[in-house]
ROZA-251089 format. One record per residue (C-alpha): residue in three letters; x, y, z. Coordinates in steps of 0.2 Angstrom, whole numbers, padded with zeros to 4 digits, always signed. Example, Ala and Ser with C-alpha at 12.3 -4.5 7.8 and 13.67 -1.06 7.14 Angstrom:
<recs>
Ala+0062-0022+0039Ser+0068-0005+0036
</recs>
This chain:
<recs>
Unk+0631+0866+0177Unk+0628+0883+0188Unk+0627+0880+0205Unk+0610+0892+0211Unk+0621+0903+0220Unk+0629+0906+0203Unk+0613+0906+0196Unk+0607+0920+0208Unk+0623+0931+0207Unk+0622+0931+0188Unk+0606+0937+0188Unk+0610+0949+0202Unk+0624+0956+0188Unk+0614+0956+0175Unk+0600+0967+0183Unk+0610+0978+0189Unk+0619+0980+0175Unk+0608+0979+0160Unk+0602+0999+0164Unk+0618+1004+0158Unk+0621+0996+0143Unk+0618+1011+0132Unk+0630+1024+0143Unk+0649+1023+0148Unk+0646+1017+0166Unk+0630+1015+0165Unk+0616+1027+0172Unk+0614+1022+0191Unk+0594+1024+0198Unk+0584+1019+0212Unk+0576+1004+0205Unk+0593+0995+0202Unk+0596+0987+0219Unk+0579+0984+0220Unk+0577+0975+0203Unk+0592+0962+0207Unk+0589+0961+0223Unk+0571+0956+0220Unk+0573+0943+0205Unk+0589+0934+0213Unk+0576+0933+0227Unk+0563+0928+0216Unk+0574+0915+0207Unk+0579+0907+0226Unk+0563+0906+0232Unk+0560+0885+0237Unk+0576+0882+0236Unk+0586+0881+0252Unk+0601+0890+0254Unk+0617+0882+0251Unk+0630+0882+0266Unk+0639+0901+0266Unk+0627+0909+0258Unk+0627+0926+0258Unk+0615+0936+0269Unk+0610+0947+0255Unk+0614+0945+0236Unk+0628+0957+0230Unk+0619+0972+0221Unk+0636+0986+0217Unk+0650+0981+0211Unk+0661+0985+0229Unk+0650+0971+0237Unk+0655+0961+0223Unk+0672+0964+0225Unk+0673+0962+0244Unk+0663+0944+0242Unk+0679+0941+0228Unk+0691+0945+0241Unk+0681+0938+0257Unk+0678+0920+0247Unk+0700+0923+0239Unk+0703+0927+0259Unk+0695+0910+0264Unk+0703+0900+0250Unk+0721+0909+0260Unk+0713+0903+0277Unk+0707+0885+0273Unk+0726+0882+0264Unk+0733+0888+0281Unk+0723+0877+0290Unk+0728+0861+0280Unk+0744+0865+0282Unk+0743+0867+0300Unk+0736+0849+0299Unk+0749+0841+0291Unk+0761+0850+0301Unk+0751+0841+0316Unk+0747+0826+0307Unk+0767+0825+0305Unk+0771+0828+0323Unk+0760+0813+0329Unk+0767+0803+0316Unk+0784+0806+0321Unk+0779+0802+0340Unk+0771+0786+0333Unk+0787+0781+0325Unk+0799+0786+0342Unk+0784+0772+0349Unk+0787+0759+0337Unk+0805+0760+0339Unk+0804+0760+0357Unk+0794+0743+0355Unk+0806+0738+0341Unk+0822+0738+0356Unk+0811+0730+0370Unk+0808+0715+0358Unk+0827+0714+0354Unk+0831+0716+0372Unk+0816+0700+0375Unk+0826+0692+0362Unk+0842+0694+0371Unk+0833+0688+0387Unk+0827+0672+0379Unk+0842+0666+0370Unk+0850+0660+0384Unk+0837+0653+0393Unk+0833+0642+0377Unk+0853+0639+0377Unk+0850+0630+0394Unk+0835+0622+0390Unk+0845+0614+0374Unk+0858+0607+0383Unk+0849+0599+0396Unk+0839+0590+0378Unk+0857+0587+0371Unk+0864+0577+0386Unk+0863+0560+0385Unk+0865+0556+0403Unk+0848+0563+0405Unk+0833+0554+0402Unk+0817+0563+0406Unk+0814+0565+0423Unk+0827+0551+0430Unk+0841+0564+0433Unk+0832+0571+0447Unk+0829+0555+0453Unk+0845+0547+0456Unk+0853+0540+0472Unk+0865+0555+0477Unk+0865+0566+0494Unk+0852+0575+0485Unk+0861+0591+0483Unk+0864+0588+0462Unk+0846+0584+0462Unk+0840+0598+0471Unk+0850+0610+0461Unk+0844+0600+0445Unk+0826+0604+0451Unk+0831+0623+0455Unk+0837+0623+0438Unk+0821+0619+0431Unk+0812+0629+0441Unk+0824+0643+0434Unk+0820+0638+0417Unk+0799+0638+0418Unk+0800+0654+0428Unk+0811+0660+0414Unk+0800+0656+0401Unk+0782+0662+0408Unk+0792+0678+0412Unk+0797+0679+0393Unk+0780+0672+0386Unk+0773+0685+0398Unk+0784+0701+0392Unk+0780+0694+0374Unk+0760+0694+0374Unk+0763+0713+0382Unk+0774+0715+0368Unk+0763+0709+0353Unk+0747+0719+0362Unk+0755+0734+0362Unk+0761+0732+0345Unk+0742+0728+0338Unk+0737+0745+0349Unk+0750+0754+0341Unk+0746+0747+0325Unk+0727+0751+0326Unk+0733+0769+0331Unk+0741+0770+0316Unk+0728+0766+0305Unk+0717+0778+0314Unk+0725+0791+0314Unk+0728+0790+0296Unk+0713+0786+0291Unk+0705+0802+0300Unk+0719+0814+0296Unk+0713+0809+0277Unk+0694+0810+0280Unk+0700+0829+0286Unk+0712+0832+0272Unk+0699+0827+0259Unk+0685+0840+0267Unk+0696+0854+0269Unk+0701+0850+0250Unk+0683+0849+0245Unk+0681+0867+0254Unk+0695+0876+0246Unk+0690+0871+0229Unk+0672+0877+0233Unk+0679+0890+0238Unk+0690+0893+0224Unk+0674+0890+0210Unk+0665+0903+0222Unk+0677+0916+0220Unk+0681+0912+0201Unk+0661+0916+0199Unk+0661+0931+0209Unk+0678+0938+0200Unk+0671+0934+0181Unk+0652+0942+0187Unk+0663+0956+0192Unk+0673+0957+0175Unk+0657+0956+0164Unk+0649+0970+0175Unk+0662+0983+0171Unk+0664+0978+0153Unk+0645+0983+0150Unk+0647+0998+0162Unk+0661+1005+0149Unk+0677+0998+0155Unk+0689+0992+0140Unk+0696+0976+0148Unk+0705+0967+0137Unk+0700+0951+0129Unk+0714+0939+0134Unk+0717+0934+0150Unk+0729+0948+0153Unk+0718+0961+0152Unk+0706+0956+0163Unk+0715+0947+0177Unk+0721+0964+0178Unk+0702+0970+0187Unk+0704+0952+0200Unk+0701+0960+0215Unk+0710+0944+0222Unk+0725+0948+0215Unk+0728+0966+0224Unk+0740+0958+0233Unk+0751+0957+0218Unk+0752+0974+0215Unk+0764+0978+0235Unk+0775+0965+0228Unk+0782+0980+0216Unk+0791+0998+0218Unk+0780+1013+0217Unk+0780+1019+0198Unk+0782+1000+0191Unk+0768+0991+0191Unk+0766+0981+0178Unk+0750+0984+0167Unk+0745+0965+0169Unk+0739+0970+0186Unk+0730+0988+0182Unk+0711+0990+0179Unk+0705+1001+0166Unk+0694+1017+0169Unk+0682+1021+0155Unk+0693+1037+0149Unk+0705+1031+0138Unk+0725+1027+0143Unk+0718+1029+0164Unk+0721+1015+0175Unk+0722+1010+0194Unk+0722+0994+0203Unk+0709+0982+0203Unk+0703+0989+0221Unk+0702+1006+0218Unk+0696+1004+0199Unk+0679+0996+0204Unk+0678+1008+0222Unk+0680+1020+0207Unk+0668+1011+0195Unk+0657+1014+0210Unk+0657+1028+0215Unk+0656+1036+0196Unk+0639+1027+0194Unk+0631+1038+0208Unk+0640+1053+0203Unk+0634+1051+0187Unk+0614+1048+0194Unk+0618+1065+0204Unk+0623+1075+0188Unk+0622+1066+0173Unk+0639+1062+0167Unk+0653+1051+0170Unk+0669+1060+0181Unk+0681+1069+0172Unk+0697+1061+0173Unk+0713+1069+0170Unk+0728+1057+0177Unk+0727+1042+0186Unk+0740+1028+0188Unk+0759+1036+0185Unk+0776+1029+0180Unk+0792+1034+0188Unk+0795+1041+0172Unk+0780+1052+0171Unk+0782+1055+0190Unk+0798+1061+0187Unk+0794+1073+0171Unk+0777+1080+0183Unk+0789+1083+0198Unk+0799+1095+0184Unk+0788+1103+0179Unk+0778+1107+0191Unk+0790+1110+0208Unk+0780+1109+0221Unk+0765+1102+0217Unk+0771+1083+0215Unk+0776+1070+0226Unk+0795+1063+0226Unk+0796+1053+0210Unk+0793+1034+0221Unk+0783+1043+0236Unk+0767+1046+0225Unk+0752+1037+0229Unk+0747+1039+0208Unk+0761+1027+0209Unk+0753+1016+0216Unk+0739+1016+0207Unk+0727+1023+0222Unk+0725+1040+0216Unk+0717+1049+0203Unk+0714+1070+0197Unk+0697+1074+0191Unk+0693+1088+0181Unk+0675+1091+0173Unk+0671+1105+0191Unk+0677+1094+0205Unk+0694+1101+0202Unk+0687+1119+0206Unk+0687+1118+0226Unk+0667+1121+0235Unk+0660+1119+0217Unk+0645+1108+0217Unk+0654+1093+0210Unk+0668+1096+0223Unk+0655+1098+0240Unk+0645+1082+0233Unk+0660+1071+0230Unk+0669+1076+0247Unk+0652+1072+0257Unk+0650+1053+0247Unk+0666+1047+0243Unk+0672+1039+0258Unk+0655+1026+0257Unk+0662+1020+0243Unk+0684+1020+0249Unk+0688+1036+0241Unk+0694+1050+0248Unk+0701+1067+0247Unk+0716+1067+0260Unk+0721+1082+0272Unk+0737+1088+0266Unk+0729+1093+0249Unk+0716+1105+0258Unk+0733+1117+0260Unk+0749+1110+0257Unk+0749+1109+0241Unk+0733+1115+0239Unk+0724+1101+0227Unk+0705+1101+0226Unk+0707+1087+0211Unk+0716+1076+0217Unk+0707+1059+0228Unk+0714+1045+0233Unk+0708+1025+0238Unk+0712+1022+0255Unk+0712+1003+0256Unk+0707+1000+0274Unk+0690+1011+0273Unk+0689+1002+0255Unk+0690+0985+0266Unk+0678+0990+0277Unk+0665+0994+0267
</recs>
């Protein structure tokens, strides 16, 4: 059953997204923040809000994907922190034990103490030649009495001095013991409700990742059927995509654009998503793209052919997956298309960077910049 934060964000999507059915992309108007923004807050009204609730609903598909990465990012932050509780829960475990071994040798060293006091104390019940209390009583010069009495004395003093250490002993033991127990019980409690956290967390996420995928597939984006396909637009997993040499990521981790055979990742495929639906509310078509994600291989046959005018095969950023070159009048430098995209781009992470102002010259080519993209 969907929590009403699901309930809200669906319904968030689906206004927003149900404009664009009949259109690659969708066509992007005023009205569509308004319309989710109003019935998600139509839909929560009376109902209190749940603990982390956004302060506003997402309404574009780049605050959908920051709340995917901000909810993946706490998942990442809540697993650190359990970690750094059992490391510490660990560390007082370890001091508990030194503790109870500590206790363990006093008590043999009591043990020692008392054997030889109970040694004495059986051989004086043992010997015949004394009865009870007559020993020290016998006619003498009183020097064997009064050692037999010193003796004795020995012996009591002994004992309430081991009786003594012993009750200190078996109290420290029950404190340590309760201690124990304690710290147990509360290093669980924690464990449990940074557990229960992270697997909120984690459903939160999941909900915001699949809003995300269902919004690009009805704004025109071909994500696959299979889980492949689409994991490649998880915004969560951009991560994945550093772990791999410019030129070879792997297509399980590249988002489709709407023009067939284009591709970036998951980031800068949404930013993209984006950004295309203003542009397209600004002149009525989608953005002409002409090459975005490249191979080493095509990197390689590009750099060839056109000296000059392509990176190092493994030092493009189209290798990465971050850049893209448009065609359809943006590629035409101070056209309209050009002077609109270069003056809203960055709102959305794209930009066009300086060296293709002049060296080489590039008026098509735009790129994600990740950090502006993260601080959106």
């Amino acid at each position: 059953m969907s929590s009403p934060r699901s309930a809200r964000l669906i319904a968030v999507v689906t206004a927003m997204t149900s404009l664009a059915v009949s259109a690659p992309y969708g066509t992007a108007t005023a009205a569509l923040a308004d319309t989710a923004t109003a019935k998600a807050r139509t839909e929560a009204a009376g109902a209190s809000a749940p603990a982390g609730a956004l302060d506003k609903d997402p309404t574009t598909l780049t605050e959908l994907r920051r709340e995917a990465q901000k909810a993946y990012k706490s998942i990442e932050d809540a697993n650190r922190q359990l970690v750094a509780r059992q490391k510490k829960f660990g560390a007082v475990e370890k001091a508990l034990a030194t503790k109870l071994q500590s206790l363990q040798q006093a008590t043999a060293e009591l043990n020692k103490l008392r054997k030889p006091l109970s040694d004495l104390a059986s051989s004086m019940y043992q010997d015949p030649s004394l009865d009870g209390l007559s020993p020290f009583f016998r006619a003498g010069n009183g020097t064997e009495t009064l050692r037999r009495i010193a003796d004795l004395d020995h012996i009591v003093a002994g004992r309430n001095n081991v009786l003594g250490d012993a009750v200190k002993l078996l109290e420290r033991q029950q404190q340590l013991a309760q201690e124990a127990q304690e710290l147990r019980a509360a290093n669980l409690l924690q464990e449990a409700q940074l557990n229960a956290q992270v697997a909120a967390m984690r459903k939160r996420s999941t909900a915001l990742v699949r809003s995300l995928t269902k919004a690009l597939i009805k704004l025109g984006v071909k994500i696959g059927d299979g889980t492949q396909g689409a994991g490649g637009c998880d915004p969560t997993r951009v991560a994945q995509t550093e772990q791999y040499p410019n030129g070879l990521l792997p297509k399980n981790i590249l988002c489709p654009l709407p023009q067939a055979g284009e591709e970036l990742r998951a980031d800068a495929s949404i930013a993209f998503a984006d950004l295309n639906i203003a542009y397209k509310k600004r002149f009525g078509t989608s953005m002409c793209i002409s090459d975005s994600y490249r191979n080493l291989s095509e990197q390689q046959a590009i750099y060839y052919q056109r000296p000059g005018f392509a990176a190092t095969p493994g030092k493009s950023n189209h290798g990465l997956g971050l850049a893209v070159d448009l065609c359809g009048g943006v590629q035409n430098f101070r056209s309209v298309q050009f002077n609109w995209l270069e003056a809203n781009s960055k709102r959305y992470g794209w930009i066009h960077p300086d060296w293709s102002y002049h060296s080489p010259f590039e008026p098509w080519h735009w790129e994600y910049d990740p950090k502006l993209g993260a601080q959106l």
